[in-house]
TORMARMAR-907276 format. One record per residue: residue in three letters; x, y, z of N, C-alpha, C in turn. Coordinates in steps of 0.2 Angstrom, whole numbers, padded with zeros to 4 digits, always signed. Layout:
! TORMARMAR-907276
ALAXYZXYZXYZ/...
This chain:
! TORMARMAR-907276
UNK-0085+0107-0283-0086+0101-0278-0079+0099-0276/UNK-0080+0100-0269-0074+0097-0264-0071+0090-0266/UNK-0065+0087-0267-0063+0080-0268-0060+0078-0261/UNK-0060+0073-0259-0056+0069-0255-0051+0065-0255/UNK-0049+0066-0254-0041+0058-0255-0038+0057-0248/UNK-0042+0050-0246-0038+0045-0242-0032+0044-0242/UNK-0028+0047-0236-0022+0042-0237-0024+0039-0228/UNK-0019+0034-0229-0021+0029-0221-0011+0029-0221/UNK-0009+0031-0213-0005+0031-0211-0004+0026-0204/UNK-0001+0023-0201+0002+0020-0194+0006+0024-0192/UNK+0002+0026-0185+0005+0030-0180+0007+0023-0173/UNK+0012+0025-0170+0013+0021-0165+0008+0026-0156/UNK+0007+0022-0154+0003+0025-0148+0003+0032-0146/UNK+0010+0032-0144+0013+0040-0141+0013+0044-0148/UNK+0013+0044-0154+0010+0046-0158+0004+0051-0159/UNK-0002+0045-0159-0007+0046-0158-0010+0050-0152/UNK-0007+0048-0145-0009+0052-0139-0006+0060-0139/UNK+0000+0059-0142+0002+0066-0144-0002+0070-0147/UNK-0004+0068-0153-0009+0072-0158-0015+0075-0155/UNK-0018+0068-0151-0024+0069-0148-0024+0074-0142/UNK-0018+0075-0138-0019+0080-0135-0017+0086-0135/UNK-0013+0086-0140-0010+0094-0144-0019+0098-0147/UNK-0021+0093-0152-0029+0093-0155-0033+0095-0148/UNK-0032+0092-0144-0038+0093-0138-0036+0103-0133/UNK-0031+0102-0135-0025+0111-0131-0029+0115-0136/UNK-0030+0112-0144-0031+0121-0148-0037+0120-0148/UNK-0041+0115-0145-0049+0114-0147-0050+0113-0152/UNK-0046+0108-0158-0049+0105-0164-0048+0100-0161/UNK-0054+0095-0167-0051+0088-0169-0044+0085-0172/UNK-0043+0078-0168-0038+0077-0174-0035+0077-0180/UNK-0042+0077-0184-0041+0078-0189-0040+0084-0194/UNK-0042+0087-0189-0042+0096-0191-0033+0095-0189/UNK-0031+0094-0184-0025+0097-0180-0020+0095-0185/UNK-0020+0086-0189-0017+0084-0195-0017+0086-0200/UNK-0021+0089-0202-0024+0093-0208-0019+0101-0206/UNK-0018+0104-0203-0016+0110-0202-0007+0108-0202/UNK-0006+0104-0200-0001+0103-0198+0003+0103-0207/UNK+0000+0096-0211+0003+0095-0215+0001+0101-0222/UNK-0003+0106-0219-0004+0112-0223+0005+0117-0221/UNK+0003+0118-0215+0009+0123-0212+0017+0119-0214/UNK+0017+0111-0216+0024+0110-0218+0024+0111-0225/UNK+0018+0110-0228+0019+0111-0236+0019+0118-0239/UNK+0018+0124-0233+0018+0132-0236+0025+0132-0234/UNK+0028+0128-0229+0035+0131-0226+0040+0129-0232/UNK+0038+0122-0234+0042+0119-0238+0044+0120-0247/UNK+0036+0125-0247+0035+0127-0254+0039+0130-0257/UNK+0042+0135-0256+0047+0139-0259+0054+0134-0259/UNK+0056+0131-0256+0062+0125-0256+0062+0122-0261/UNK+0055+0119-0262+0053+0115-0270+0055+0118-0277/UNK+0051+0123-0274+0052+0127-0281+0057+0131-0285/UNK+0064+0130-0279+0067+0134-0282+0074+0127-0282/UNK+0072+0121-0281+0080+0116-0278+0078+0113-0285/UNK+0077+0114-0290+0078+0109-0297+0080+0103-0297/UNK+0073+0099-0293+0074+0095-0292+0082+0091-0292/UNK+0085+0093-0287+0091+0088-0287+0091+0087-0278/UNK+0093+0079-0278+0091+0077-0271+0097+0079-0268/UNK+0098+0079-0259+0103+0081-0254+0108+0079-0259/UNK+0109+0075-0258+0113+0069-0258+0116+0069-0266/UNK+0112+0070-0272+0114+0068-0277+0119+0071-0279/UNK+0123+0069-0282+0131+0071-0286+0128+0077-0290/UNK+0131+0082-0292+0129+0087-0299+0135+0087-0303/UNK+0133+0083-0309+0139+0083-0314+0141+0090-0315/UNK+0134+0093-0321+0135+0100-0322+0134+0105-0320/UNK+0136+0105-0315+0135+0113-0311+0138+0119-0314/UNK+0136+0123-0318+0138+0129-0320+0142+0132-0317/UNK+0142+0134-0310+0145+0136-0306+0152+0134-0305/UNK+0153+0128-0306+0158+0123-0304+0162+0122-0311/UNK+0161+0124-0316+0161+0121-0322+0168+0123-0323/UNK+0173+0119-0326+0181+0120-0327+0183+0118-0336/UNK+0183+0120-0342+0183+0119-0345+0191+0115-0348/UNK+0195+0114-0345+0201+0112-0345+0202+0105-0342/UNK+0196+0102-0342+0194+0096-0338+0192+0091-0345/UNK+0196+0083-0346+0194+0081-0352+0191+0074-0347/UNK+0188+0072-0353+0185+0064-0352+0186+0060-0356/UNK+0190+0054-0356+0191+0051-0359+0185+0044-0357/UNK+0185+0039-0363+0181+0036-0363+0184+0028-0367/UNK+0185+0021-0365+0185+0018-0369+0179+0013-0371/UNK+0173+0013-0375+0171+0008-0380+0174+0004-0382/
């Protein structure tokens, strides 16, 4: 059995008219047209997930093996 899950987004007007008439050029519905869309950005983006171990843009990488210098110390005061 098929499950559904809602989600509800806000689109702002030019948004919506966008959608609706990209949707109406390939002869689907909207919600076919949003539904393919966020399918073709999660096969494009699939392989990026699964191999970026979980670490964001942005995040520092303390231990990058790559980068790793072992003549580097830490000192610490407690």
């Amino acid at each position: 059995m098929k499950k559904n899950h809602p989600y509800r987004i806000k689109l702002s007007p030019k948004q919506k008219r966008d959608i609706e008439l990209c949707a109406k050029a390939n002869g689907i519905s909207a919600n076919r047209f949003i539904k393919d869309a966020i399918t073709q950005h999660l096969l494009l983006h699939k392989s990026e997930a699964s191999t970026n171990d979980h670490v964001l843009r942005n995040q520092l990488r303390l231990f990058d093996p790559d980068n790793f210098n072992q003549d580097v110390q830490l000192e610490l005061d407690l």
